[in-house]
C-alpha positions as CSV (number, residue, x, y, z in Angstrom):
1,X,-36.4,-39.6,75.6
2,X,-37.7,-36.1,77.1
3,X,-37.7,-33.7,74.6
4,X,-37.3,-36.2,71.6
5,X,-40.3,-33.9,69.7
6,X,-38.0,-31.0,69.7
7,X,-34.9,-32.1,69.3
8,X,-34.7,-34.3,66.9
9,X,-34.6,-33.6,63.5
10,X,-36.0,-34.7,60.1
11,X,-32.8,-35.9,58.3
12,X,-29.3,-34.8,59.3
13,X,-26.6,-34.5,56.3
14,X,-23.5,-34.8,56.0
15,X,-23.3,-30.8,54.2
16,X,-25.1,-28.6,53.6
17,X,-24.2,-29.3,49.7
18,X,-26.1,-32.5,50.4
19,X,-29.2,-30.9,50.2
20,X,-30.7,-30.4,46.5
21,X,-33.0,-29.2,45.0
22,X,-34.1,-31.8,43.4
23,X,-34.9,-33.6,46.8
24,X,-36.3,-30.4,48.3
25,X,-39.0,-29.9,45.0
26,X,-39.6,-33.8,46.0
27,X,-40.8,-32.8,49.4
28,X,-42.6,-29.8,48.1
29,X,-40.2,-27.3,50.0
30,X,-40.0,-23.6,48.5
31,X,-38.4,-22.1,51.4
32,X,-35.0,-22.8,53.2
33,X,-34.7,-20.7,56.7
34,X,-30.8,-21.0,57.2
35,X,-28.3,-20.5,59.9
36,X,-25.4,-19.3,58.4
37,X,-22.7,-20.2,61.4
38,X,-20.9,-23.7,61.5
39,X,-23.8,-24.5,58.5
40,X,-23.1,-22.7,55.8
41,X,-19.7,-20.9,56.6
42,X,-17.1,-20.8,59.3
43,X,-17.5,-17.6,61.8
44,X,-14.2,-17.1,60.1
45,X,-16.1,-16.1,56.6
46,X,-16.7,-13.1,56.6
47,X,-18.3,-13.3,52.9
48,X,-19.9,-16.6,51.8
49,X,-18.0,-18.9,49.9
50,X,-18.3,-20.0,46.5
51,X,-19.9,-23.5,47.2
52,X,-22.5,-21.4,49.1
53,X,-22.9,-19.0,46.5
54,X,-23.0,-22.1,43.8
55,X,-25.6,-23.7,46.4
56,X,-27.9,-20.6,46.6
57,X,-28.0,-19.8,43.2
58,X,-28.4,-23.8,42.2
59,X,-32.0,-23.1,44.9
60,X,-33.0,-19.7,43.2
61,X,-32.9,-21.3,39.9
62,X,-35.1,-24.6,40.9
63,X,-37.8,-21.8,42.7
64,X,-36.9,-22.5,45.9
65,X,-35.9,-18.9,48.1
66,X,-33.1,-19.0,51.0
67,X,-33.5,-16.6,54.1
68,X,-30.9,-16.3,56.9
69,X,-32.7,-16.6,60.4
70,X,-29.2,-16.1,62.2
71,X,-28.5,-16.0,66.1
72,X,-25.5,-13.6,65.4
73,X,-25.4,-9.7,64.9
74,X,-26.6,-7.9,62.6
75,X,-23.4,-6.5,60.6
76,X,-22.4,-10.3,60.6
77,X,-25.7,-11.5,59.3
78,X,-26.1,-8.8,56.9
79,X,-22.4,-8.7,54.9
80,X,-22.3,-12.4,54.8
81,X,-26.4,-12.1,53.3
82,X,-25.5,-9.2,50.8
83,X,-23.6,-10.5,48.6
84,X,-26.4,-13.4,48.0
85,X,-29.7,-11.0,48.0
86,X,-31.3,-13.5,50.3
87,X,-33.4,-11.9,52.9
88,X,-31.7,-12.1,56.6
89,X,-33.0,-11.8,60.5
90,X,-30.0,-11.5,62.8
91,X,-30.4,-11.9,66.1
92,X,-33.1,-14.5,66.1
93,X,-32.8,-15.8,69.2
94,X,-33.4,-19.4,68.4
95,X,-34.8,-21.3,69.5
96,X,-37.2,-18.7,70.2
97,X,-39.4,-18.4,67.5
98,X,-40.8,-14.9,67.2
99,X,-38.1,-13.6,64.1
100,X,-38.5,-16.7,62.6
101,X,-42.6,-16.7,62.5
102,X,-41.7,-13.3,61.0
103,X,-39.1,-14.2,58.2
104,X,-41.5,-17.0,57.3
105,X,-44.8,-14.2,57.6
106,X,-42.3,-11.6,55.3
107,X,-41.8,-14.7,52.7
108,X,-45.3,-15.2,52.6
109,X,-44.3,-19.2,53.4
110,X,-46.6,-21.7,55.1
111,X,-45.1,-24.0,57.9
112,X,-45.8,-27.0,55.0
113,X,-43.6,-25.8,52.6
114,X,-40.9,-24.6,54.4
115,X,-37.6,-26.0,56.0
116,X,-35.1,-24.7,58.7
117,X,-31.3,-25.5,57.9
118,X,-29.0,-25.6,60.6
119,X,-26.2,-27.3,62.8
120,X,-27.6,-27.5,66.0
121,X,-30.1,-29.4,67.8
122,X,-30.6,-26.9,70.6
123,X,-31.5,-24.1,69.0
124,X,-32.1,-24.4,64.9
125,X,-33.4,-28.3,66.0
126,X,-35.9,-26.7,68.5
127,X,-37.0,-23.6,66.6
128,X,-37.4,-25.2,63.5
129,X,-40.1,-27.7,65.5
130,X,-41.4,-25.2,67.6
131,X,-42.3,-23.2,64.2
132,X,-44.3,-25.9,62.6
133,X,-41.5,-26.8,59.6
134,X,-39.5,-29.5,58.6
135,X,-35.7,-29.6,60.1
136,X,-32.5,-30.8,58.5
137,X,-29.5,-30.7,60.4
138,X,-25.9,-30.8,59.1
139,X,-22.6,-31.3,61.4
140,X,-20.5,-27.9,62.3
141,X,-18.0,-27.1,59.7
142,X,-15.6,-26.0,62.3
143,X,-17.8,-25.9,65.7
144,X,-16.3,-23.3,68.8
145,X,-14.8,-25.2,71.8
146,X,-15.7,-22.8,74.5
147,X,-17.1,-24.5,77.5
148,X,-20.8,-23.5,76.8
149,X,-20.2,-25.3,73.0
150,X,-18.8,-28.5,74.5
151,X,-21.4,-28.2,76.9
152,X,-24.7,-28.0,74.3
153,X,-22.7,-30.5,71.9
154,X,-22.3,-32.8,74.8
155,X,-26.7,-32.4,75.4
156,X,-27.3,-33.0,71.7
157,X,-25.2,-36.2,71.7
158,X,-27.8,-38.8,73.1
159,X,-30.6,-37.1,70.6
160,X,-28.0,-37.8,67.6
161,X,-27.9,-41.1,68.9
162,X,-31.2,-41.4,68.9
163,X,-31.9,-39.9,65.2
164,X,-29.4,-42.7,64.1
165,X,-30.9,-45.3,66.1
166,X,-34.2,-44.4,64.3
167,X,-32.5,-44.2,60.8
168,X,-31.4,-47.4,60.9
169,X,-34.5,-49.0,61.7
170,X,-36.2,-47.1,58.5
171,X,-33.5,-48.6,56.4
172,X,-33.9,-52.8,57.8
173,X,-37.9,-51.9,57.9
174,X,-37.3,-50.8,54.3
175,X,-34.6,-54.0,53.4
176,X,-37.5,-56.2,54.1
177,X,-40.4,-54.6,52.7
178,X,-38.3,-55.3,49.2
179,X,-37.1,-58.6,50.1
């Protein structure tokens, strides 16, 4: 597949609540770069929620700091981050990379240690990649259905495919090592 390097990610979840930080210490992650949108929260939340709030304060306490690298603007970004007192970068531009090389330069956080969070392939996918880190991707909560959404979602299908494909390989491969 063209484009498999960038697109496809690490592990994809089911939430965003699926990710612990038990798992994350495991993988020697201290840093979580996350979209907010569709990952974390509807665009309808203005304010996170509490299992966000519970989530982010369950990752503060096992060491591991949460930063918001968000495509949207800044008075979005910043009273959804506030509440938290997690760091936040609106207007990233993903998947450009040049605010997130910045977040991860202002966290002091190496590529190695460090993991974007997001919901889609074309842009937190790509700029996760791009930046060096490890990607986890979870499913919209409640994705837009504009014509330009339909339209990437519709692009990231074969590469979701593909991720699944490879999963289930992992799991026979690992069936028969034990048998």
């Amino acid at each position: 597949m063209i484009f498999e390097h960038w697109l496809l990610p690490d592990i994809m979840f089911p939430s965003f609540r699926d990710v612990t930080p038990e798992a994350l210490r495991e993988a020697g992650i201290r840093f979580i770069f996350s979209d907010i949108d569709n990952t974390l929260a509807t665009y309808d939340d203005p304010e996170p929620p509490d299992n966000v709030t519970a989530w982010i304060r369950a990752m503060e306490e096992a060491g591991i700091r949460v930063i918001f690298v968000s495509n949207n603007d800044a008075s979005r970004v910043e009273r959804f981050a506030a509440p938290l007192g997690c760091p936040a970068y609106p207007k990233a531009r993903k998947p450009l990379i040049g605010v997130l090389r910045q977040a991860m330069e202002d966290a002091g956080a190496d590529p190695d240690e460090s993991l974007l969070l997001g919901d889609q392939l074309l842009t937190d996918c790509a700029a996760g990649r791009r930046a060096g880190m490890r990607v986890y991707i979870v499913p919209p909560i409640k994705d837009k259905t504009t014509l330009f959404f339909r339209a990437k979602r519709l692009i990231e299908r074969p590469y979701v495919r593909e991720y699944e494909k490879r999963r289930t390989a992992r799991s026979l491969g690992n069936e028969a090592t034990k048998g």
